[in-house]
N, C-alpha and C positions, 0 to 999 in steps of 0.2 A: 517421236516427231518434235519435241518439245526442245529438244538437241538442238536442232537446225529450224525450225520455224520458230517465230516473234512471238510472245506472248498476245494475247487478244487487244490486252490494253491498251498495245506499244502506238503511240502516234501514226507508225508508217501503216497499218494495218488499219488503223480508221481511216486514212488517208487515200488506200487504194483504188475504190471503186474507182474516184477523183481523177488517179491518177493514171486509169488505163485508158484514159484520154490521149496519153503520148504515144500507148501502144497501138489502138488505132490508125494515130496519123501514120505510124511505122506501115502499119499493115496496107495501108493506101497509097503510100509512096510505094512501097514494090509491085503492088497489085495495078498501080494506074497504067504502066506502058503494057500491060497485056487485058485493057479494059476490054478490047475488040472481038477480042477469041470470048471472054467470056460472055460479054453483054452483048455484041452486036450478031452472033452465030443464032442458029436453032439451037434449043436445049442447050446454049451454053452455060445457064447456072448448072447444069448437071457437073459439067468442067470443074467448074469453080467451088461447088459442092466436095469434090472427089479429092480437090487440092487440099481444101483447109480443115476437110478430116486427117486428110495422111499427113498434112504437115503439124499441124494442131495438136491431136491425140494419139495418131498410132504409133508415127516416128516421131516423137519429143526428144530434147536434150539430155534429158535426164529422165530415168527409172521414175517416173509417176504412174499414179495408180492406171491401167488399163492398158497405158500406152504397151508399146513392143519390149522395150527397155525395162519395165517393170517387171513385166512379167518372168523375166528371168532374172535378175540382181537384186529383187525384193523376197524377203519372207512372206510376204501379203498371201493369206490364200485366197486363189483362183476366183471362187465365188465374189471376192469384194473388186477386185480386177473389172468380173462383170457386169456389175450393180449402176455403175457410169453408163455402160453403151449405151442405156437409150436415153438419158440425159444430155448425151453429145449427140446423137446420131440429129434429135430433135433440134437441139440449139443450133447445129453447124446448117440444117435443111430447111429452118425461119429464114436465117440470115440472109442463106443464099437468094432464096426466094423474095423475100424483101429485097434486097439489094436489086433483085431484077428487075421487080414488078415495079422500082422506084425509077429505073434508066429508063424501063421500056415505055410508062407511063406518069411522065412528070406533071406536077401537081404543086400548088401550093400546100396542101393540106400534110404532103407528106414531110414538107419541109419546115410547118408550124410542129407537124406532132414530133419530128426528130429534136427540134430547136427546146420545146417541152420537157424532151425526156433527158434527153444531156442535161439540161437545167437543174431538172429533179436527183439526178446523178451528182452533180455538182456541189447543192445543196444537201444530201443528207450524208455527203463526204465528209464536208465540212462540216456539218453537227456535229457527225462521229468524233471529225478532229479534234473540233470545243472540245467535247465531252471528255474523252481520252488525257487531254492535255488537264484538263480539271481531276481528275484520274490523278496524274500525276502528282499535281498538288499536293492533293488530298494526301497521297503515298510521303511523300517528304517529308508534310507537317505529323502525321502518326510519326515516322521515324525519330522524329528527335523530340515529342511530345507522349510521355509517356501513359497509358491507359486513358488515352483518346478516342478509345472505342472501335477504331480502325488494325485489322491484322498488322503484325512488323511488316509482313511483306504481301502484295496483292499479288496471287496466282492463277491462270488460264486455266481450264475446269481439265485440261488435257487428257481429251475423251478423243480417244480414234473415231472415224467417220462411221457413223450408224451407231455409235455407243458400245462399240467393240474396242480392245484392246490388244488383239490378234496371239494373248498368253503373254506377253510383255509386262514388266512391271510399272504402276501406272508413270513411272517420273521419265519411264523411256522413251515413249510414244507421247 
């Protein structure tokens, strides 16, 4: 993984939670003109549920862990495949439900505690950033300061997920 994913350190990576704020707005903009089927029907968060698991995690773009695509184009064995479902099954069955419970009955309260939590989102993005970015520093001045106490180079602990390596050597994964 280590190939193709960012080191832990890398700014964009402290940066994300931040910045799936855009992805969000994306998800909203295509979601708004089919608001009615899902919010204003019976049981339409079920709809809306069904959508953004298949779209989300079964069919993804790309071979990720669980999804359809994974499961055949990856070495990954099976068991770690299934270690996600109820991670997602939960996360995608909040959202929906929330999302409804917020159409069907509005509130200020839901719109303090939303306002709250993007805030909080926001903010320990941006820490991350500081920090990351001070990360970096730190990497530059060891580099050209010699026995500065700091490694020549800072490396991501590149530990597969659950602290498995799936037989890979560790600089692969």
């Amino acid at each position: 993984m280590s190939v193709i994913m960012r080191p832990i350190e890398s700014p964009w990576v402290a940066a994300g939670a931040g910045l799936q704020i855009f992805r969000g707005l994306i998800v909203a903009l295509v979601l708004f003109p089919f608001r009615d089927v899902f919010l204003s029907s019976k049981k339409g968060w079920i709809k809306l549920w069904a959508l953004i698991l298949g779209l989300s995690y079964i069919s993804t773009i790309g071979p990720t862990f669980g999804s359809f695509e994974g499961y055949i184009y990856t070495n990954v064995p099976l068991q770690y495949h299934l270690l996600g479902i109820p991670e997602t099954l939960i996360y995608t069955f909040l959202f929906t439900i929330l999302i409804s419970l917020w159409y069907k009955k509005p509130s200020k309260v839901w719109n303090v505690v939303s306002i709250i939590l993007v805030s909080l989102i926001i903010l320990m993005s941006t820490l991350g950033l500081l920090s990351s970015l001070s990360n970096l520093e730190k990497l530059r001045n060891a580099q050209t300061t010699p026995n500065s106490g700091y490694p020549a180079t800072l490396r991501s602990a590149q530990i597969a997920p659950y602290g498995r390596n799936f037989g890979y050597p560790q600089n692969v994964i």
